[in-house]
N, C-alpha and C positions, 0 to 999 in steps of 0.2 A: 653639719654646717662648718665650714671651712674658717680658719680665724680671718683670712683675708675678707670674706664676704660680711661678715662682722666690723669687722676693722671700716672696710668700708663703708658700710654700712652710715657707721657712728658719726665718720667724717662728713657724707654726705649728709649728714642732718645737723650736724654741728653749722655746718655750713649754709644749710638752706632752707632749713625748720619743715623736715618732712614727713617725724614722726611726733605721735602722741606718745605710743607706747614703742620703744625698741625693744624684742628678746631680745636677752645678754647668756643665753645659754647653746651649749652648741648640740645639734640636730643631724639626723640624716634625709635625705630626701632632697625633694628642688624645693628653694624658697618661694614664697610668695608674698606680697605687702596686699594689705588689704584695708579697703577704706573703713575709717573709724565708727561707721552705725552700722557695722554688719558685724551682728555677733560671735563671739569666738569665747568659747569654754576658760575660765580661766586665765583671761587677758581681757585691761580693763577695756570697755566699750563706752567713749563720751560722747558719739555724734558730735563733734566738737560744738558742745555745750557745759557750761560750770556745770549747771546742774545732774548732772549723771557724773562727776568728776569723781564717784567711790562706787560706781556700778562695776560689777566683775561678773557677766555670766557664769551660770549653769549649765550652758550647753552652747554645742554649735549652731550656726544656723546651716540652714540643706546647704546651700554651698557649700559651705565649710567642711561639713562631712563628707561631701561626695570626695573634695578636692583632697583631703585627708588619707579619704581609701585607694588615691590613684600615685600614692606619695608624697604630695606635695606638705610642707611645714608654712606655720603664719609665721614670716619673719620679724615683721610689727605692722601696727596701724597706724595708718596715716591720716593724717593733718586733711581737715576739711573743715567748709563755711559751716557753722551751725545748724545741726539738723538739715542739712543741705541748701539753708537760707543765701543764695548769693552768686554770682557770676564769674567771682573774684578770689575765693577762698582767705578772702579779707576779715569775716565775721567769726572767726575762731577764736573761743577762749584760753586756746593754748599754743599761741604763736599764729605766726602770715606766713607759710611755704613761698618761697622766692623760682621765679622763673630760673632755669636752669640756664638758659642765653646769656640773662644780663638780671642780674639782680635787683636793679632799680625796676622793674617789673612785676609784672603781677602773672601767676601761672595758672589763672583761668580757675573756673569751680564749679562743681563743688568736691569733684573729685581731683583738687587742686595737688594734694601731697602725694596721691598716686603716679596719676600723669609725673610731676616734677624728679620724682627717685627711678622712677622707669628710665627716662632720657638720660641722667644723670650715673646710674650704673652700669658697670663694665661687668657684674656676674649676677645678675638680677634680672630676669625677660618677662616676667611675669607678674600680674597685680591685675585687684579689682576693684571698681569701679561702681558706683551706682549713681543712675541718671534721672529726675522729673521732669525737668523741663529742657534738658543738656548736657547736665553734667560730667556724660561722659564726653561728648564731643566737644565743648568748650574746653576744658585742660589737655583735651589728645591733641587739637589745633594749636594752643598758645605752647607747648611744650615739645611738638614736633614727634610725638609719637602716634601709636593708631590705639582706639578707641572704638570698640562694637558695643554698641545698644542693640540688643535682642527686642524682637514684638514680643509685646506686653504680652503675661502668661507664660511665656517659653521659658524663662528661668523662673524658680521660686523664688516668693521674695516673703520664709519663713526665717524668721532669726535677724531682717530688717529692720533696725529702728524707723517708722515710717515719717514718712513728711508728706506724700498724698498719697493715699491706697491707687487710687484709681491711674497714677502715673508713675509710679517707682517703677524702677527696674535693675538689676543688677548687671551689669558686664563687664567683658574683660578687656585693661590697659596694658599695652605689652609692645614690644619694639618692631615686631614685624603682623601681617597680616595671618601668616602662616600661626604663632603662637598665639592668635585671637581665637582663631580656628581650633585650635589644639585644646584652649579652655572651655571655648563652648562647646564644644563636643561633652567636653563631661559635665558641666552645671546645669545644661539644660535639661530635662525631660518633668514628667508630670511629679506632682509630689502632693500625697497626699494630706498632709499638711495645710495645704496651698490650694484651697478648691479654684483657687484661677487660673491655677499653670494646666498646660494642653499635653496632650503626649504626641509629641510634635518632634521629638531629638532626632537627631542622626548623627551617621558621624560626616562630620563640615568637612576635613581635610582632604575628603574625594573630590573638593569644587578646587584645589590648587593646581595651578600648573596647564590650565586652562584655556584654549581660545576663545574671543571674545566676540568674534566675527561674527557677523548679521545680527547679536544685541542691539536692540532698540532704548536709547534713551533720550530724555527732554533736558532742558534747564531751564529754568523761570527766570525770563528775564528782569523782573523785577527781586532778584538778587542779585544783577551786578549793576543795580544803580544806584540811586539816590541812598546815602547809610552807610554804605559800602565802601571800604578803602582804596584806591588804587592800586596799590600794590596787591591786593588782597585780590582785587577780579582779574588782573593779569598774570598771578600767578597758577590760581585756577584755570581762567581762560587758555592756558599756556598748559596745563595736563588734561585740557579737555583735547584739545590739538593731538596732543601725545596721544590719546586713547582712541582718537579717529584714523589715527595713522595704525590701529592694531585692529582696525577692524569694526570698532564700534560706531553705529550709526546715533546718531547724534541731533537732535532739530530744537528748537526754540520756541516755548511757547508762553501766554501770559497769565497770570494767577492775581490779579490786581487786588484781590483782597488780604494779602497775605501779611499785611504787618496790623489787619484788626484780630488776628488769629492771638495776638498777646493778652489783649485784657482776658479775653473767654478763658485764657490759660489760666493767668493770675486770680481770677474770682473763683474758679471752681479750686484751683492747687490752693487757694489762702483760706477757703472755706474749710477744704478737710486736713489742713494743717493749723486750726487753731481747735479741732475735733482732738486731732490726734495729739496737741500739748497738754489737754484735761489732764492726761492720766498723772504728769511729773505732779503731784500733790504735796508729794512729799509721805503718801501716806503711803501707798505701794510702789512709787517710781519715784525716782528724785532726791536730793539731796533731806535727811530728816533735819528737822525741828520738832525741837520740845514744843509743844503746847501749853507747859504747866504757866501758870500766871497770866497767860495773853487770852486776849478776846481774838475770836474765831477771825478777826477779818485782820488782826496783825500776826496773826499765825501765818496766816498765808501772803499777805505781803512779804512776809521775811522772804519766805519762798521767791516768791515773785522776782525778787530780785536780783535773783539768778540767773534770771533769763538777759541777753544780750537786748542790743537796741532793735536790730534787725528781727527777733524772734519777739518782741512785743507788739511793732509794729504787725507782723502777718496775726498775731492773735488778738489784738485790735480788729485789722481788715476784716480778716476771716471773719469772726463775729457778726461785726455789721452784717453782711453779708447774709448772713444764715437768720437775723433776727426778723420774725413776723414785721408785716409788712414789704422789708427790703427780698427778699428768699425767694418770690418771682419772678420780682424787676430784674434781678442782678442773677441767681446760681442758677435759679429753673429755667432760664432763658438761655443762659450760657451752655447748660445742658444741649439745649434743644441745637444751639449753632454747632456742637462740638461734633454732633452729629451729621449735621447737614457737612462741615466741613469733611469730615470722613469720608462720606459718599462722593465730594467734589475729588478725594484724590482717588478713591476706588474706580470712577470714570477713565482717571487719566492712567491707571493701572492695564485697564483695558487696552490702550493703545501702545503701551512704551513697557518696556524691563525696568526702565530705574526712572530717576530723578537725578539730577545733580547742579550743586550748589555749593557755595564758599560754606566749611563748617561756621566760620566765625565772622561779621562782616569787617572786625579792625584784626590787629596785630595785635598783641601785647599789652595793653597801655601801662605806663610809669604807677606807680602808688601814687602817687605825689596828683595824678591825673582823675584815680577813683575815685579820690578823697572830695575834689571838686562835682562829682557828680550828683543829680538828685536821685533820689529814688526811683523815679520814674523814667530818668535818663539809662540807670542801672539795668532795669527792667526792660526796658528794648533794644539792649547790645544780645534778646536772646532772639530776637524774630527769626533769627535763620534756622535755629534749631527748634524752637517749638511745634513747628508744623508737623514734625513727625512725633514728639512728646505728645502733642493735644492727639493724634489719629492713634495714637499705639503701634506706628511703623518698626521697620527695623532699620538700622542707618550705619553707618563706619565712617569714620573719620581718618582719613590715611594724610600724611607728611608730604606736600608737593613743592616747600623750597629746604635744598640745601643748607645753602646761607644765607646769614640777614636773621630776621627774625621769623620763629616759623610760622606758617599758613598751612592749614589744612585744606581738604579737598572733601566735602561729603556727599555720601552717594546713598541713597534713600530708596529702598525696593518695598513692595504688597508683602502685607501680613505673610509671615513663616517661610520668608523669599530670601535667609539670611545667606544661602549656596550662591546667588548671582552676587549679592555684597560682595562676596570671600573673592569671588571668578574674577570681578575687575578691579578688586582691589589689589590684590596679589598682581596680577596683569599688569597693572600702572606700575604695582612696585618693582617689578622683577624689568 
């Protein structure tokens, strides 16, 4: 590693709080920034939470190894919402990552310190990402870079600190479509490890360079209305133009359920995200405390208080949630919708190649702006991206303004369809 790419490096996080851990040592190979709950041998690992704040694995996770054997080095880990708690990359116990535009902003989350060091560096193309409910497409949209979320199982997600089994996903943040391509090609395939991941890989960079002609795709028009920014639907509206004029057929049509697709999300993600906080005890995960002198339940409060506001609240929710009596009304039911939604877009899969829709329905917003929000205001700045989180789609998030503040563009294709993503994203970009 070059002292300039260092140098840099240090600056940019001096500047914009993008790392947790920076290496300070010099390497060969291409760097890479990698979000903070993805494990790496020997560099610490907090899911930006206090509590893991002395955790250093033992090992890589499968990503890490593959990307390791292909050359790639971890250059640091990056700044992210708590255990991926947040829209905002706001809930971090060690620093807020700053939008790379205008720093009275917020650079989107939870893959917030990813996205932000990506746009922001001049010898840096590559970083990764991991998304439950957006996370990759929310910071690729407010920071102007691209952002691939893989269907669920395509990449491993062994060596992930988890926030929902049933919705993580790992993928790659990087400046062009092409070096999205270039990642997934090597993280994906089956891992046995991972009895969820499919052997499903290929190599992607044969979908670049592409024509797009006679592609069939949709766009739900209940994502450029009511919610939605204007600058946000006319910048989109304006590269769906663009991508009609290269040939893509293009038609409109309505999905009128699609902003109840959020709670189904939040009850089922908050259930097995207050499963998956049991283990920080303190006794094999987490921050230790002594026991000696305390009664069993101020042992663990000590604990407890480690955890952010954000991470109490979802093991709060999550709880209720899963407690006899509520565990029908609420998770077993949302099961059942989570389903039924699935099948509603495997229909429309039938008729059309893609989807496409604003990644994000605002711009940026101010800190100063988050801070006034409620919880629940917080929570459905994700509608646009959950639709493909709750189904386990694949999706890309590509840059469609210049200047101003950036907008992304998402484009949403049928399980293991990640080769048409790459064909009209690449297409739009080039």
């Amino acid at each position: 590693m070059s002292l300039e790419i260092l140098r840099e490096a240090e600056e940019i996080n001096q500047g914009y709080g993008t790392f947790v851990t920076l290496i300070g040592t010099l390497q060969k190979g291409t760097p890479i920034v990698v979000k903070d709950n993805i494990c790496t041998q020997g560099i610490k690992t907090t899911a930006g939470s206090k509590i893991l704040s002395t955790y250093i694995p033992t090992f890589d996770a499968t990503v890490i190894k593959k990307l390791k054997e292909k050359g790639f080095f971890v250059l640091g880990k990056t700044t992210q919402d708590a255990f991926g708690f947040g829209s905002f990359s706001t809930n971090s116990a060690y620093g807020i990552p700053k939008n790379p535009v205008d720093k009275t902003r917020v650079c989107g989350g939870s893959s917030g310190g990813t996205a932000s060091f990506i746009s922001l560096s001049k010898n840096v193309n590559y970083g990764l990402g991991q998304s439950t409910g957006g996370s990759i497409t929310c910071p690729s949209a407010f920071c102007g870079v691209v952002g691939l979320t893989p269907t669920y199982g395509l990449v491993s997600r062994y060596g992930l600190i988890d926030y929902a089994n049933s919705f993580d996903r790992i993928g790659p943040i990087t400046k062009t479509v092409k070096q999205a391509a270039e990642l997934l090609t090597i993280i994906s395939g089956i891992d046995e490890k991972d009895q969820t991941t499919y052997d499903k890989s290929e190599d992607y960079t044969k979908y670049l360079g592409k024509g797009i002609k006679g592609m069939k795709a949709c766009y739900i028009k209940e994502t450029f209305s009511e919610g939605v920014e204007r600058e946000v639907r006319d910048s989109v509206l304006s590269a769906i133009t663009e991508l009609k004029k290269k040939g893509l057929q293009v038609e409109e049509i309505s999905f009128a359920d699609l902003k109840e697709m959020v709670p189904i999300y939040y009850i089922i993600a908050m259930a097995e995200a207050s499963t998956n906080l049991a283990k920080f005890c303190g006794m094999r995960y987490g921050l230790e405390s002594s026991p000696e002198n305390k009664y069993y339940s101020d042992y663990f409060k000590e604990l407890r208080m480690e955890f952010g506001e954000e991470e109490k609240r979802r093991i709060l929710v999550g709880t209720f949630i899963r407690m006899e009596g509520y565990r029908d009304a609420y998770y077993t039911r949302a099961l059942k919708l989570k389903n039924q939604v699935t099948n509603q877009f495997k229909k429309i899969f039938k008729m059309y190649d893609l989807i496409i829709m604003p990644s994000m329905p605002i711009v940026p917003p101010k800190f100063e702006d988050v801070k006034k929000m409620s919880p629940a205001q917080n929570y459905m700045t994700d509608f646009l991206t959950i639709p493909a989180a709750l189904t386990g789609l694949p999706s890309i998030s590509v840059p469609v303004r210049k200047k101003g503040l950036p907008v992304g563009i998402q484009i949403v294709a049928d399980h293991f369809n990640e080769g048409k993503l790459i064909t009209v994203g690449d297409a739009y970009e080039r």
